[in-house]
C-alpha positions in Angstrom: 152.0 127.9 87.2 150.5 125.2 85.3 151.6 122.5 88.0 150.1 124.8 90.7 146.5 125.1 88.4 147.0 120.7 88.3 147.1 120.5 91.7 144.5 123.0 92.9 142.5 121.1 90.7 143.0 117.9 92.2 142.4 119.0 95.6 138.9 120.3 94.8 138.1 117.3 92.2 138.9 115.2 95.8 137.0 117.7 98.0 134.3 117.7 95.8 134.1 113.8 95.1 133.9 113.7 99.2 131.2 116.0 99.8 128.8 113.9 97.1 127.1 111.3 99.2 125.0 108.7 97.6 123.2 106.2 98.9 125.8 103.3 99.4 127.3 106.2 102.2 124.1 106.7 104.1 122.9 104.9 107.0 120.0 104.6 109.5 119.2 103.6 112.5 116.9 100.7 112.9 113.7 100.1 115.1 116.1 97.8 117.2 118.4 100.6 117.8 121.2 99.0 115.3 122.7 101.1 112.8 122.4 100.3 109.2 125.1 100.9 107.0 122.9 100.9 103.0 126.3 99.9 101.6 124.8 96.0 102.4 121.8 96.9 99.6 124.5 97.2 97.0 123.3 94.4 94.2 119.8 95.3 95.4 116.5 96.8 94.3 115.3 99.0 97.5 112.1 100.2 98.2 111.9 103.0 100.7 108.5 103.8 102.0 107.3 106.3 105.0 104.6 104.2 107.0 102.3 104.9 109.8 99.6 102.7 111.8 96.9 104.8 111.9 96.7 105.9 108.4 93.7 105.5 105.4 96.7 103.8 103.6 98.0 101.5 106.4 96.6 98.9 104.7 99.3 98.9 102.5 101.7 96.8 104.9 99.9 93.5 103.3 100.6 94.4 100.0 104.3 95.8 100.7 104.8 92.2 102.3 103.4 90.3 100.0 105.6 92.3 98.1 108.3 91.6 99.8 107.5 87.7 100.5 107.6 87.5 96.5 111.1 89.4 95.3 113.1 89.5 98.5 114.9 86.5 97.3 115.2 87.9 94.0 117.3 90.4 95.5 114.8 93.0 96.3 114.4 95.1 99.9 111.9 97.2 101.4 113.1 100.0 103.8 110.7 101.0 106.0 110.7 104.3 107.8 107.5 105.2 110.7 106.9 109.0 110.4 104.7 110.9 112.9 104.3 114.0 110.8 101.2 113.6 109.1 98.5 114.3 111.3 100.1 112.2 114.2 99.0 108.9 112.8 102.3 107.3 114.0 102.7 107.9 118.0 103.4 104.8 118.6 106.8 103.8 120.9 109.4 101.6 118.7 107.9 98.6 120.6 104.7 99.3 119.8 105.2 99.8 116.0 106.7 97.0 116.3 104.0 94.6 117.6 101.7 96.8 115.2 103.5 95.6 112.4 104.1 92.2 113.4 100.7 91.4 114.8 98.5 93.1 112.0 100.5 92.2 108.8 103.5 89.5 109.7 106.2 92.3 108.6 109.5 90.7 108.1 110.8 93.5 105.8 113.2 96.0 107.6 111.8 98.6 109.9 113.8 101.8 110.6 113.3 104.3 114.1 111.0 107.0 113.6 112.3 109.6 111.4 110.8 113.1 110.2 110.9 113.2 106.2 110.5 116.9 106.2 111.2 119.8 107.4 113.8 121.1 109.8 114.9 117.7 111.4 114.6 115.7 107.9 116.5 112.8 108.3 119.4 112.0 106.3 117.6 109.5 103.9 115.1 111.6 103.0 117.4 114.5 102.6 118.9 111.8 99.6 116.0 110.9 98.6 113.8 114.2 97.9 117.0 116.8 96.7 118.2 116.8 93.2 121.7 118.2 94.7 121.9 114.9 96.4 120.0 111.7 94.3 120.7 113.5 91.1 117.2 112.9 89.6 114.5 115.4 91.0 113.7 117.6 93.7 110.0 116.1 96.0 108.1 116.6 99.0 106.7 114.2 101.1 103.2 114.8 101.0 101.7 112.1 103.1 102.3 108.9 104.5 103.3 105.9 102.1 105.0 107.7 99.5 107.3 105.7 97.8 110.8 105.7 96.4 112.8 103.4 94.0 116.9 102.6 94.4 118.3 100.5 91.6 121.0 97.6 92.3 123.5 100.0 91.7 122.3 102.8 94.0 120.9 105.1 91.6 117.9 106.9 92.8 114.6 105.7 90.2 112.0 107.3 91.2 109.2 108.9 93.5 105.8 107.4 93.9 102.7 108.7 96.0 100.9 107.4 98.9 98.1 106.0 96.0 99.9 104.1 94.2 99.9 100.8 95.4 102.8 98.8 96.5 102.1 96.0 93.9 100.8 98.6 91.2 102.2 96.8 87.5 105.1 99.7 86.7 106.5 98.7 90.2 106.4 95.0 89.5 107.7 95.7 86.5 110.5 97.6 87.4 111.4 94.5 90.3 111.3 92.1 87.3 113.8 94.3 85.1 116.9 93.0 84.7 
């Protein structure tokens, strides 16, 4: 009996181990159309942020690139992911974002498809990213464009940040600087 109880146990310990995703198993696809395996950000601070073109807080591309342009050799990424779902102030085509991005505010940080972050069709990230179940920290909801969220170098999920706090605010610099 005992050996029965041992391996039942294993079998759901092994079950259960393969049904916990984190974030070194998710991917994305990218605005190129290439899928991105997050196992490559292992070692790596990530930001993850929802952007638009035609937002009030748009403006914050030149601060998450100057961002970026400062810590990105210091082992620091920014994932960005265009969202339509706030009052339609992304309907732009991939290209489009693209030459948005590039034209406006020199983005060189990663840009991912067009994704939903709620809802229905939530993409897996954001499924991660806002479900306790998943990123073990807290349950959130996206509440508008340029909400923020903060990966460790080890893949443990940090932290949620609104649309107003800045990309450079002081606790996120901090946090980069960290070791």
């Amino acid at each position: 009996m005992k050996s029965i109880i041992f391996a039942f146990s294993i079998a759901f310990s092994v079950s259960f181990s393969f049904s916990q995703q984190g974030f070194y198993d998710l991917s994305a696809t990218d605005i190129d159309g290439n899928s991105v395996d997050f196992s490559k950000y292992k070692g790596k601070k990530v930001m993850i942020v929802n952007v638009a073109s035609e937002c009030g807080y748009t403006p914050q591309y030149k601060s998450l690139q100057e961002l970026y342009d400062s810590y990105k050799n210091s082992g620091f990424e920014i994932l960005a992911f265009p969202c339509n779902q706030f009052m339609g102030q992304e309907p732009g085509s991939a290209s489009q974002i693209i030459s948005f991005c590039e034209k406006n505010y020199g983005v060189s940080f990663t840009l991912f498809e067009k994704i939903e972050v709620k809802g229905k069709n939530l993409h897996p990230v954001y499924a991660w990213l806002t479900d306790k179940s998943l990123n073990g920290i807290e349950n959130v909801s996206v509440s508008w464009n340029f909400n923020k969220f903060l990966i460790d170098e080890n893949g443990q999920y940090i932290r949620h940040l609104k649309s107003n706090i800045q990309p450079k605010d002081d606790s996120i610099i901090q946090w980069i600087e960290s070791k």
